[in-house]
VEXDREN-2710 file (C-alpha; in Angstrom, 1 decimal):
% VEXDREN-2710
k/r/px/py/pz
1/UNK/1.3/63.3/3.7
2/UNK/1.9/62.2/0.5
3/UNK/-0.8/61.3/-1.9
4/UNK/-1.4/58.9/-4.6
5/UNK/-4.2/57.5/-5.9
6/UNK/-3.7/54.4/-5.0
7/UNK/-2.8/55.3/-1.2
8/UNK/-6.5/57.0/-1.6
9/UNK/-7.9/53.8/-3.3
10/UNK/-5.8/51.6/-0.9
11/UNK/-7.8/53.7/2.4
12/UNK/-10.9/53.2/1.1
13/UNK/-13.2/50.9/2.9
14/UNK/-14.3/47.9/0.9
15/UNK/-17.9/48.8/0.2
16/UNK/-16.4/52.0/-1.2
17/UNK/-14.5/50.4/-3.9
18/UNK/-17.0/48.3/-4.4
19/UNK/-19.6/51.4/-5.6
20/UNK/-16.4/53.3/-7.7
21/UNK/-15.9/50.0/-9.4
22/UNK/-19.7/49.5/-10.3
23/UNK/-19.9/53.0/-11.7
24/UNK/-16.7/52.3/-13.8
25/UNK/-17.6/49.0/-15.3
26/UNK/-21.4/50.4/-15.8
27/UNK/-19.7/52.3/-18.8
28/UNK/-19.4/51.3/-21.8
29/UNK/-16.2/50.1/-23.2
30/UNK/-13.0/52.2/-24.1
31/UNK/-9.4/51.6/-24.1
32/UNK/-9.0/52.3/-20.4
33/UNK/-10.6/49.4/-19.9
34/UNK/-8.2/47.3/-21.2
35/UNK/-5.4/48.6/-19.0
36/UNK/-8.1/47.3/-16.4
37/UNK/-8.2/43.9/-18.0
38/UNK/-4.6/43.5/-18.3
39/UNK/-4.0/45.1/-14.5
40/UNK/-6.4/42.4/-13.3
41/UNK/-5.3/39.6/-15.2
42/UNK/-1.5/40.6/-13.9
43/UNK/-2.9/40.6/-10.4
44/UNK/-5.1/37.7/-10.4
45/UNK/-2.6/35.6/-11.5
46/UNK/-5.0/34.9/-15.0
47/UNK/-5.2/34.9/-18.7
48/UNK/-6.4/37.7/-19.8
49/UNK/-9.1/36.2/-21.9
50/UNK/-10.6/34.6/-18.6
51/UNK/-10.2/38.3/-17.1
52/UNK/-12.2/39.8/-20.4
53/UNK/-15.1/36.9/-20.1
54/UNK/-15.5/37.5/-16.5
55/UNK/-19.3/38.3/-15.5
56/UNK/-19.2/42.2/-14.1
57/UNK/-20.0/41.2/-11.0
58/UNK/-16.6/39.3/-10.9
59/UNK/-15.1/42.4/-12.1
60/UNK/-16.3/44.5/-9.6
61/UNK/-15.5/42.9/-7.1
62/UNK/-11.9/41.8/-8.4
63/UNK/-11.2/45.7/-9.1
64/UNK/-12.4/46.6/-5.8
65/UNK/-10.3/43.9/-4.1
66/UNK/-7.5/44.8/-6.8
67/UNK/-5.1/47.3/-4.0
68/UNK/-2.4/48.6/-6.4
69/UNK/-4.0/49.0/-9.8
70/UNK/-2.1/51.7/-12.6
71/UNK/-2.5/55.4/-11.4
72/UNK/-3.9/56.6/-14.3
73/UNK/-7.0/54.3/-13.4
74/UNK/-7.2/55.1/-10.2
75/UNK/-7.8/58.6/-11.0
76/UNK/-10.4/57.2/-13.3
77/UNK/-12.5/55.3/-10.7
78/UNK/-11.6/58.3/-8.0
79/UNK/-13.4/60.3/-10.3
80/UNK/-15.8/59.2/-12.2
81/UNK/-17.4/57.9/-8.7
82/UNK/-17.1/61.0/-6.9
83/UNK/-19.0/62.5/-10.2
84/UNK/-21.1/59.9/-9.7
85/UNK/-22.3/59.6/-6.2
86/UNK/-20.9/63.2/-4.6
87/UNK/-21.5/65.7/-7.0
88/UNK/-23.3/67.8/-4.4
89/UNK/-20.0/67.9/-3.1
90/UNK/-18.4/69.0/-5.6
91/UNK/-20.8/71.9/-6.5
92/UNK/-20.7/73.1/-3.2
93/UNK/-16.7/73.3/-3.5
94/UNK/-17.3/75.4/-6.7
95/UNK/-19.6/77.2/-5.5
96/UNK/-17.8/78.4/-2.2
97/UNK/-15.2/79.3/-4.5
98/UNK/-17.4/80.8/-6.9
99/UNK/-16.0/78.6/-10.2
100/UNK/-18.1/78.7/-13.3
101/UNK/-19.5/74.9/-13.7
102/UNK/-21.5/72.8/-15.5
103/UNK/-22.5/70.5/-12.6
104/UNK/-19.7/69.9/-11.0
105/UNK/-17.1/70.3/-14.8
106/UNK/-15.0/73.7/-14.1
107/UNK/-15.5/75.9/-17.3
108/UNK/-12.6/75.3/-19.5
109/UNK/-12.0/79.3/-19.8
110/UNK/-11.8/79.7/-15.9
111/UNK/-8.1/80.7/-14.5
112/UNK/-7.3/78.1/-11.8
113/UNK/-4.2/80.2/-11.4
114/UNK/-6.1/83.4/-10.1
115/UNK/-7.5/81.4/-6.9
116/UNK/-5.2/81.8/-3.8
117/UNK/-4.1/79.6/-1.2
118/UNK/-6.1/80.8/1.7
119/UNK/-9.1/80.4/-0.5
120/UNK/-8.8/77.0/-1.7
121/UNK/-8.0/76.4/2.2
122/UNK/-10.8/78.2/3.6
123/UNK/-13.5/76.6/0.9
124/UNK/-12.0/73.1/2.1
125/UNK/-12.5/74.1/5.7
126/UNK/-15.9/75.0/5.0
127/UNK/-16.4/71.9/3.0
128/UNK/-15.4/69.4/5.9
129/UNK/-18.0/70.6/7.5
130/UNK/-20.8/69.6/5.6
131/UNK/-22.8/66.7/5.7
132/UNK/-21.2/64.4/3.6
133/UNK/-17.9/64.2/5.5
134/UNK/-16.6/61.1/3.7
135/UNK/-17.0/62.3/0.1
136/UNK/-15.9/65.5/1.0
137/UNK/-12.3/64.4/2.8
138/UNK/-12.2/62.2/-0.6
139/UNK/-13.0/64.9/-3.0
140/UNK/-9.9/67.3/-1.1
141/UNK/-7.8/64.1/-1.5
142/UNK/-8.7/63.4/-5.2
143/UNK/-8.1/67.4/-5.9
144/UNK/-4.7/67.4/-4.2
145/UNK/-3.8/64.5/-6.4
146/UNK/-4.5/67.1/-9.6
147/UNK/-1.7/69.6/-8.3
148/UNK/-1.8/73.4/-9.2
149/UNK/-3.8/75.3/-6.7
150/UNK/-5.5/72.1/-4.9
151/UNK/-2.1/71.9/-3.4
152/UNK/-3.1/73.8/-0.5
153/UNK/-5.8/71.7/0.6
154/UNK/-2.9/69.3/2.0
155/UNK/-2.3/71.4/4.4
156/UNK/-6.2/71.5/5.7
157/UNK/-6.0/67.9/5.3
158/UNK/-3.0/67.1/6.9
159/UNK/-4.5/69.3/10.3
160/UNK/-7.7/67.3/10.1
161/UNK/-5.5/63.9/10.5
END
C-alpha cells in the first residue's frame, strides 16, 4: 500500500475533511496558508485575491472539496486535526509504547530509533482495537507517512485491509 497524504486526504469521507479544514483555517494566519490560497485559487479555477476574500466557510468547504492539494499541507491538516480532535489517540499510542509526551508531542530527547518493529506493530494492533477505530486507522496512516520506525505499522495496516 502506498501512502501519501493526499491518498489519506483523498479516502477521507467528506464530513471528515470538512472538521480537518475548520481546525486549520481556525488558526491564525502563517505562510502555509498562502500555499493554501494559491493551491485553491489553482484549483478553483480563481484569482487568487477572490480566493483570499473568501468567507471561511467558503474555505472550508473549498479545501475540503479541494482532492489533490500540495503534500506538505496535507500533512498539515492530517495533523493538526488528529491533534485536534483524537489526541486520546495519540496518547494511548505513546503510552503503549511508553514514549515520553507532552500530550500527545514526543519529547524531543526521545530515541525513535531504539523502538523495534514488533513494538510499533504490536502497540498498533492494540490501538485498532480501541474505541475510536476511525482516528486510530488515520493516526497509523498519518505515522506511516513520517517514515523511520512507523514504517512497520504498514504492515499491520495492510493485514487489516
Amino acid at each position: 500500500m502506498s501512502v501519501s497524504a493526499n491518498r489519506i486526504w483523498r479516502q477521507m469521507p467528506e464530513e471528515i475533511r470538512i472538521a480537518a479544514s475548520k481546525v486549520f483555517w481556525a488558526e491564525p494566519k502563517g505562510a502555509r496558508k498562502q500555499i493554501v490560497f494559491a493551491s485553491l485559487a489553482k484549483a478553483k479555477n480563481l484569482r487568487e485575491v477572490t480566493v483570499r476574500k473568501a468567507p471561511i466557510e467558503r474555505l472550508v468547504n473549498w479545501t475540503a472539496g479541494t482532492l489533490s492539494l500540495p503534500d506538505q499541507i496535507v500533512d498539515e491538516l492530517l495533523k493538526d486535526y488528529l491533534l485536534h480532535a483524537h489526541r486520546t489517540v495519540i496518547v494511548s499510542f505513546l503510552e503503549l509504547l511508553k514514549i515520553p509526551h507532552d500530550n500527545g508531542m514526543i519529547n524531543e530527547s526521545f530515541g525513535l530509533a531504539t523502538l523495534s518493529d514488533e513494538q510499533v506493530q504490536k502497540a498498533a494492533r492494540s490501538l485498532l482495537g480501541s474505541a475510536d477505530r476511525m482516528g486510530a486507522v488515520l493516526y497509523l496512516k498519518y505515522l506511516v507517512l513520517q517514515g523511520g520506525p512507523w514504517s512497520a505499522v504498514e504492515e499491520v495496516l495492510a493485514a487489516e485491509e
